[in-house]
C-alpha positions in Angstrom: 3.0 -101.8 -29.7 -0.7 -101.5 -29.4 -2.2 -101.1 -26.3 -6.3 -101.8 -25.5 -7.5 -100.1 -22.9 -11.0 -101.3 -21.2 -13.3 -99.0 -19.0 -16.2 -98.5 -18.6 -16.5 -95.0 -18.9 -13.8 -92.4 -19.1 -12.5 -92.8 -15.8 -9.8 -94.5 -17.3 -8.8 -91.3 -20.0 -6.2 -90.5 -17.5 -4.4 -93.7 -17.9 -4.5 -93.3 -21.7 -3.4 -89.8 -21.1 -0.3 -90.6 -19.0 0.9 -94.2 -21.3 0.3 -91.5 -24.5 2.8 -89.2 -22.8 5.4 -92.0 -21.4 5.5 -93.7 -24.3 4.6 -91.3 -27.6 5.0 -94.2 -30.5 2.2 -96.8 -29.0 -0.7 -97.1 -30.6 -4.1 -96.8 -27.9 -7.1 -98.5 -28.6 -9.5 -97.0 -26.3 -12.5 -99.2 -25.3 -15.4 -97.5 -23.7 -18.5 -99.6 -22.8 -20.5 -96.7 -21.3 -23.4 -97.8 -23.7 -23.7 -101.2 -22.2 -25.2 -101.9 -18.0 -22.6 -100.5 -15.5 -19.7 -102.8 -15.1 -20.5 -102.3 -11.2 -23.9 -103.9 -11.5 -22.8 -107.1 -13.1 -22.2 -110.4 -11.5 -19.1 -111.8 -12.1 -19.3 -113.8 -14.7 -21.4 -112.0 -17.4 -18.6 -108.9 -16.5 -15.7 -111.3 -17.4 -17.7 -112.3 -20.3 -17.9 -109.3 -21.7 -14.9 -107.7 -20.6 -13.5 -111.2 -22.8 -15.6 -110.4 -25.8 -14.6 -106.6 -26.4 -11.1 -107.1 -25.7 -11.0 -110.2 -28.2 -12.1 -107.4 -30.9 -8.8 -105.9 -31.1 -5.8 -107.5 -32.1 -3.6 -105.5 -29.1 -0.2 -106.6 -27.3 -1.1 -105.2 -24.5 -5.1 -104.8 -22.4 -5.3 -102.6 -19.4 -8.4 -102.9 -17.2 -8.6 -99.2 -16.4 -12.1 -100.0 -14.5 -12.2 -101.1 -11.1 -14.8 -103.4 -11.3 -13.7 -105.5 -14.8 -10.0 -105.0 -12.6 -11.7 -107.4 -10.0 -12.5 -109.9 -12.6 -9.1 -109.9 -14.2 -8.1 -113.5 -13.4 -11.6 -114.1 -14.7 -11.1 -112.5 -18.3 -10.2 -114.9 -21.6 -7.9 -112.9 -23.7 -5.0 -113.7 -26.4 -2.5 -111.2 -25.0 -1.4 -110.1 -21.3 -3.6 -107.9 -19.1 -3.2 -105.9 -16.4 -5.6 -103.8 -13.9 -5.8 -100.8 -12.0 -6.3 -102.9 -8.5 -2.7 -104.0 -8.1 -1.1 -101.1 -8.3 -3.5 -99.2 -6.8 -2.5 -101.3 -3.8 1.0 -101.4 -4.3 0.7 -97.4 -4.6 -1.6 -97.4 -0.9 1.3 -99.5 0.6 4.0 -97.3 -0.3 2.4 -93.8 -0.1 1.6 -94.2 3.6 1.9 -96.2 6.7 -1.4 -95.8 9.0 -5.0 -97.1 7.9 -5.6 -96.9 4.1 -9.1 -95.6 3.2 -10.8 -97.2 0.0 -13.6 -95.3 -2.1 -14.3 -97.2 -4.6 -18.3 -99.2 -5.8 -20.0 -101.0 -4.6 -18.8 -104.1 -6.2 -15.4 -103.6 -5.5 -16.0 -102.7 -2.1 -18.0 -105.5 -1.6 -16.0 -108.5 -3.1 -12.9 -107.1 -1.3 -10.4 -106.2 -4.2 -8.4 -103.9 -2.8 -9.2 -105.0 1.5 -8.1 -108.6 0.8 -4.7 -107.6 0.1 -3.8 -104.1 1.8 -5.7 -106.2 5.2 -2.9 -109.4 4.5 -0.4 -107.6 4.7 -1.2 -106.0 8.0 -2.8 -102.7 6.5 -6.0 -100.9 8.5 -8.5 -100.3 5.9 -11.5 -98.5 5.9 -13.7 -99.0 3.4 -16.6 -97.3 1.6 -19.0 -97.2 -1.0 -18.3 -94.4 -3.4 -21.7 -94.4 -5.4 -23.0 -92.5 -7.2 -19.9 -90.6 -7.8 -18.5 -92.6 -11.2 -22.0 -91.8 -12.8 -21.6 -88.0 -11.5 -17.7 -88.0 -13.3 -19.3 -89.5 -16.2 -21.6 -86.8 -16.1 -18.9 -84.0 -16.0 -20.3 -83.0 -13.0 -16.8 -82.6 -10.8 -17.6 -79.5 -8.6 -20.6 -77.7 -6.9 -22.3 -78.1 -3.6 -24.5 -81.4 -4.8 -21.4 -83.7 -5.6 -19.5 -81.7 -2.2 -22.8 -83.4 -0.2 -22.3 -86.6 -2.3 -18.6 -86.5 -1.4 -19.0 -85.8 2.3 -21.3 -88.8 2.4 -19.3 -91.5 0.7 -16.0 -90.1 2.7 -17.7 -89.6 6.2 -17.2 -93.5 7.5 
């Protein structure tokens, strides 16, 4: 089986990492766009266009949206095989890992269109929600640790 995998970045190495480990024999194709404007920062449809594009350049089985943001434009995306995104399970894994208010980090284009409120809120969730930029660029960076992504941190966590 071959298996495309779509971010942005490398955020979504850890996803490659874990299907690499559950599943030794499938062939990864990992798509990073990092060269291209942050998926974050693009209106809907140019991000479902290109999100189309690069995955129609492989000839997977299976595409995983290991971005948030081309995740909330997964019913959006024109591809040849399945897909699946980080959102839903991301939500499903909220709804079963605890039962008060579920806080969401996430950017700005996530937070704002909703993707992971609309659901967690219908079905009866609290959810607090907040922007978590800059901190993908400061990941994609390497920079993980020290007191100025602790102050970036503290911000985005604070509401």
């Amino acid at each position: 089986m071959r298996v495309a995998i779509l971010d942005w970045g490398i955020g979504g190495m850890p996803v490659a990492l874990g299907l690499q480990a559950a599943s030794p024999g499938t062939e990864l194709l990992y798509l990073s766009d990092s060269g291209f404007t942050p998926y974050g920062k693009l209106a809907r449809e140019p991000l479902a266009e290109r999100a189309s594009w690069l995955l129609r350049q492989t000839d997977a089985d299976l595409g995983i949206l290991a971005c948030n943001a081309a995740s909330s434009v997964l019913s959006e995306i024109q591809c040849d095989y399945p897909l699946v995104g980080i959102i839903e399970h991301g939500v499903r894994m909220a709804m079963e890992s605890t039962p008060g208010p579920i806080g969401v980090l996430a950017g700005d284009r996530v937070t704002e269109d909703g993707s992971y409120s609309r659901p967690l809120e219908a079905a009866g969730r609290r959810v607090l929600t907040s922007s978590g930029q800059p901190l993908s660029a400061l990941v994609e960076r390497g920079e993980v640790s020290g007191d100025s992504v602790g102050a970036v941190v503290a911000r985005c966590v604070a509401p």
